[in-house]
C-alpha positions in Angstrom: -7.2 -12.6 64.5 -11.2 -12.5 65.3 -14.0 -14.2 64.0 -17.5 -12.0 64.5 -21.0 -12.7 64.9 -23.1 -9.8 63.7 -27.0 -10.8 63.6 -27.0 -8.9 60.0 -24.1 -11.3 59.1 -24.9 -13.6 56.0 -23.5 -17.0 56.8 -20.2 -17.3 55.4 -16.7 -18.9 55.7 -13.3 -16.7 55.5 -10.0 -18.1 55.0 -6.7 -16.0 56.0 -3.9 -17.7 53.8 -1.0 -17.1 56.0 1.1 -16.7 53.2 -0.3 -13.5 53.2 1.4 -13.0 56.9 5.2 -12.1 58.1 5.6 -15.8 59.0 9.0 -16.6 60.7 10.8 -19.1 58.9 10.4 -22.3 61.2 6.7 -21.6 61.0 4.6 -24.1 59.4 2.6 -22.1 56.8 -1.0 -23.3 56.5 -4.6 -22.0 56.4 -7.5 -20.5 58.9 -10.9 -20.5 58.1 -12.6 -17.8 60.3 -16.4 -18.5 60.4 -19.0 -15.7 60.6 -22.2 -16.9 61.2 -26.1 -15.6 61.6 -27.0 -16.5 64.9 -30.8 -17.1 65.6 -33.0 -18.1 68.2 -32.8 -22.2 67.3 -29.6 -23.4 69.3 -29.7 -26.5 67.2 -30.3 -24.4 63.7 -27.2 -22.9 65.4 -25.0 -25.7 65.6 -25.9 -26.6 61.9 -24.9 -23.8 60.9 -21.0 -23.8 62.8 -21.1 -27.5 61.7 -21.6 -26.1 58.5 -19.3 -23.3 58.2 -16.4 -25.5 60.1 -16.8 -28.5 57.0 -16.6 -25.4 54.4 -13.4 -24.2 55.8 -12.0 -27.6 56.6 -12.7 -28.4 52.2 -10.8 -24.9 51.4 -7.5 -26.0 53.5 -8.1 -24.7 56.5 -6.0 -26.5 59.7 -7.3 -24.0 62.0 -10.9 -22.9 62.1 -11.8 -20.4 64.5 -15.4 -19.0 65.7 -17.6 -16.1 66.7 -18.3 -15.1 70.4 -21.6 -16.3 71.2 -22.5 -17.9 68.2 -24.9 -20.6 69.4 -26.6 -17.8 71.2 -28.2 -14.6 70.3 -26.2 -12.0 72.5 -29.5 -11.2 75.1 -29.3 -11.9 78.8 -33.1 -13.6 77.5 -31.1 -16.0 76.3 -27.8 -16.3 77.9 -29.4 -18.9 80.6 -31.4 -20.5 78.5 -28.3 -21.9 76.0 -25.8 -22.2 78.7 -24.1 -25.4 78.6 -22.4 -27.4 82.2 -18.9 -28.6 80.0 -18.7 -31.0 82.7 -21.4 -32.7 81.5 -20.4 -33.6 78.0 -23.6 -35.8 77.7 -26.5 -32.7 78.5 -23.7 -30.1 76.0 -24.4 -30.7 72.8 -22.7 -27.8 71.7 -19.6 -29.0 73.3 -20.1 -32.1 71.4 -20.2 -31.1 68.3 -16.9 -29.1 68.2 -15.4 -32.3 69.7 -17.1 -34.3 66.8 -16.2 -31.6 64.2 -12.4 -31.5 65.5 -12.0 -35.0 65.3 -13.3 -36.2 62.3 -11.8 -33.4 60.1 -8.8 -33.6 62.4 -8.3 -30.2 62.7 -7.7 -27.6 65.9 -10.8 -25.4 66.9 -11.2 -22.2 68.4 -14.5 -22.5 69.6 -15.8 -18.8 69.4 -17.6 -18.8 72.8 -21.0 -19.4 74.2 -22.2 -19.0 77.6 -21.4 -21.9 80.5 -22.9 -22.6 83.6 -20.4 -24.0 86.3 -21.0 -23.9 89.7 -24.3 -21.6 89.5 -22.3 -19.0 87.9 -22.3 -17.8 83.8 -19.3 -17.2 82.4 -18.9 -16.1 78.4 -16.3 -19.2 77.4 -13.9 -20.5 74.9 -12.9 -24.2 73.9 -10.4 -25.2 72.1 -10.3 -28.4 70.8 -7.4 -30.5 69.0 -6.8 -32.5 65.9 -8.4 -35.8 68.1 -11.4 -33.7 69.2 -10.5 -33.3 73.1 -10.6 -30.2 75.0 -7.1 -28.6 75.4 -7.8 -25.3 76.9 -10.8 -23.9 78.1 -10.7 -19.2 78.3 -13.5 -17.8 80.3 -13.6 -14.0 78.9 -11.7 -11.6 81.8 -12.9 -8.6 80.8 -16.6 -7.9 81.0 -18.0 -5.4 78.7 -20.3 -2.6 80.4 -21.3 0.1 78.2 -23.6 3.2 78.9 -23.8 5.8 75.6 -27.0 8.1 76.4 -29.7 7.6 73.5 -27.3 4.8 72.0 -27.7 1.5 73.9 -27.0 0.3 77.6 -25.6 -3.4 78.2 -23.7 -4.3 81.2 -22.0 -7.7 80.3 -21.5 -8.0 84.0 -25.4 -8.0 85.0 -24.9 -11.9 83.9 -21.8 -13.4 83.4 -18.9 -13.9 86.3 -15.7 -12.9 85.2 -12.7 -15.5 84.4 -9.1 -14.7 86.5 -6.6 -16.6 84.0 -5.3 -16.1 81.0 -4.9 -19.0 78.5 -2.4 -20.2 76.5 -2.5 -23.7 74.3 0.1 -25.8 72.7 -1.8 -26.8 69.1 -0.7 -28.9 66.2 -0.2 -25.3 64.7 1.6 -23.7 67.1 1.2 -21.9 70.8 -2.3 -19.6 70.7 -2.9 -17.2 72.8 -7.3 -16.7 73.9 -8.9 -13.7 74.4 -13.0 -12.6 73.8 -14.0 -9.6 72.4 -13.6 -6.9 74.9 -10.4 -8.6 76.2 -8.7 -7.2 73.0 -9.1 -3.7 74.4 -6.2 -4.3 77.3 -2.8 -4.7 75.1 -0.6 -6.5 78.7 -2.8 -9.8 78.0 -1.4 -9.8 74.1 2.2 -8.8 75.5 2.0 -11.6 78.3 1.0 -14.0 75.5 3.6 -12.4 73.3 6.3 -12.9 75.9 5.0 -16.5 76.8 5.9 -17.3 72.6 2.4 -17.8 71.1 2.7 -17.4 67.8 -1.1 -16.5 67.2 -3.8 -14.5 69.6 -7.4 -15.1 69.0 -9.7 -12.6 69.7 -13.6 -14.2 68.8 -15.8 -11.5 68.8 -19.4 -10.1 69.0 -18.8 -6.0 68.9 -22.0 -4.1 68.8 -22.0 -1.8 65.8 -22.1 1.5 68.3 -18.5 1.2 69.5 -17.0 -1.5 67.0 -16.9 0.8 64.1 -14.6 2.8 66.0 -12.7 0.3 67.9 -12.0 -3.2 66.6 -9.7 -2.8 63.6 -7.9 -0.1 66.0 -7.8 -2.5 68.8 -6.1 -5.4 66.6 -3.4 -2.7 65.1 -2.8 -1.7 68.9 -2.4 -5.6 70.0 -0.1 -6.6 67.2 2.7 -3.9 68.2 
């Protein structure tokens, strides 16, 4: 599963009906709303916009709504800084706020996409996943930084900026055990056979593929994770 944020996106909200899924029999069936989102410059025009998307899913059925990687951000190391959020500090992260808020009062579970956090003077590309009484249940810091180099193409070195997480996550939800992964985490299939082995029902994979390599990769990547 992956929600995207692609700044060409038009701001919309999809919903996976699971019916449509091989759902094992003592499987609740129920709905997902992935969100993909325009990001801009505006963190707050930003958050209106998740806030948005999240309360569009929530009136189609969805029980799980998951976001984009870097959604609150535009994907620049001019920017990566700038929006970072100390999760510590619930008071000065409004963007951890508002998923709390959003969770809670639609009382629904949250993948939070990710957005960059600063924690002990280091950047790390993050996840939060919030429950049906909006508190944090499991926090994924993306383990595998994505450095590219294609000649003519585009150069980006994910590493230049944020610090890499060391542990995989896991979450007990009201919809069953998910497994966390960002983006370039999807391309490494023992993280979605630990999680496979450790019984989560559901990986999810938010995402923010450059058009270069994702063309060719991400719907080959998820076919490679779900064997």
């Amino acid at each position: 599963m992956m929600a995207s944020s692609t700044p060409s996106s038009i701001e919309h909200t999809m919903l996976a009906a699971s019916e449509q899924l091989q759902v094992p029999s003592n499987i609740t069936k129920f709905k997902i709303g992935l969100c993909q989102l325009s990001v801009t410059s505006e963190k707050n025009q930003n958050l209106a916009c998740a806030r948005n998307s999240i309360k569009a899913a929530v009136e189609c059925g969805a029980r799980l709504v998951v976001l984009p990687e870097m959604w609150n951000c535009p994907y620049s190391n001019d920017y990566f800084a700038k929006f970072a959020e100390d999760f510590e500090n619930e008071d000065a992260s409004p963007t951890f706020s508002m998923l709390s808020e959003a969770a809670c009062s639609h009382g629904i579970t949250i993948v939070g996409g990710s957005v960059p956090e600063s924690s002990d003077g280091q950047l790390y590309n993050t996840s939060c996943v919030f429950g049906p009484d909006g508190k944090l249940k499991a926090k994924h810091r993306k383990i595998h930084l994505f450095d590219i180099e294609i000649p003519g193409d585009i150069t980006f070195k994910e590493s230049d900026f944020f610090a890499a997480g060391d542990n995989p996550t896991i979450v007990d939800t009201d919809v069953g055990l998910i497994g966390i992964g960002i983006c370039h985490d999807i391309r490494f299939p023992e993280l979605a056979a630990l999680y496979r082995e450790k019984g989560a029902r559901i990986i999810c994979y938010p995402g923010a593929f450059n058009i270069s390599t994702g063309e060719l990769l991400w719907e080959v990547m998820q076919r490679a994770s779900c064997l």
